[in-house]
N, C-alpha and C positions, 0 to 999 in steps of 0.2 A: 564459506559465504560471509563475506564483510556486511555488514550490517549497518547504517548510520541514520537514527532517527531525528530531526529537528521537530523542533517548536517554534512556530512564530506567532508573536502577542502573545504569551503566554507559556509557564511551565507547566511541564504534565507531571502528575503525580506515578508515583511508583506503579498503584495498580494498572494505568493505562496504558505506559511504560512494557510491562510485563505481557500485559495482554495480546498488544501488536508484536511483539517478538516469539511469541508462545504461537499463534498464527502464522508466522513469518514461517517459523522451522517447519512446516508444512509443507513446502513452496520446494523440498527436493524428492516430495516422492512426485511432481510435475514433470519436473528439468533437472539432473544430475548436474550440470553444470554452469551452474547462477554464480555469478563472478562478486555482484553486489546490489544491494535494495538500499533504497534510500525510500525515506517515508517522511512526509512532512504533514503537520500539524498544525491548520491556520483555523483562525476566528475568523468569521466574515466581517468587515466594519462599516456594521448596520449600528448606529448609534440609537442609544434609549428602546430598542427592542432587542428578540432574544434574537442571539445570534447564532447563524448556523455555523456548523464543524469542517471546514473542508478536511478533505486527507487525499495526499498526491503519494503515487506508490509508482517508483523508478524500479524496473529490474533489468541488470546489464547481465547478458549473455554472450558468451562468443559471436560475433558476427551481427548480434542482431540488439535491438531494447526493445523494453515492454512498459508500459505508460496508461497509469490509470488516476480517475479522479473522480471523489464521491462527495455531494454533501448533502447533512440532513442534521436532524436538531442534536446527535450523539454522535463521539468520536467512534464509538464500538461500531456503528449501525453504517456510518462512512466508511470507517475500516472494513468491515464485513465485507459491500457492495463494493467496492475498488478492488479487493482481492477478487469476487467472484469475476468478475469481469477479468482480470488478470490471468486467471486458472480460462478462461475459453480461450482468451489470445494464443496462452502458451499450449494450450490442446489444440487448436487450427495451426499453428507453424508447426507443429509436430506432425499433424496430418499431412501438410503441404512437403512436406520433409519426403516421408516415407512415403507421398503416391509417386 
């Protein structure tokens, strides 16, 4: 599984870094055959207020992609909800699979 996280407005630090990949390897007891995830890391650009976290989470699978997108005041808690939504997607094409 190829793995390729961007940042945009901004570097992530290591722990956050570590965090979404340490989640990521989760993502094959789903789909045994995840070809690559891309994950991207944007500020919202809300000037002179706080700004929320997007996170876009691409998963390419033979035949098909999976497409998610969360934001909220924390990268972890965007991350989080992008993945959970991601893990139903890839359970209903699973299901749709095998009826």
């Amino acid at each position: 599984m190829n793995v390729n996280i961007q940042t945009v407005h901004f570097d992530a630090d290591n722990k956050l870094v570590d965090y979404v990949t340490r989640k990521l390897d989760k993502l094959n007891t789903f789909h045994d055959s995840i070809l690559k995830v891309e994950v991207f890391l944007k500020l919202d650009n809300v000037v002179h207020n706080i700004k929320d976290k997007i996170v876009e989470i691409k998963i390419h699978v033979p035949k098909h992609d999976f497409f998610a997108k969360a934001s909220t005041k924390s990268f972890e808690e965007s991350f989080d909800n992008a993945m959970e939504s991601l893990i139903s997607q890839i359970k209903r094409k699973k299901d749709k699979v095998a009826a």
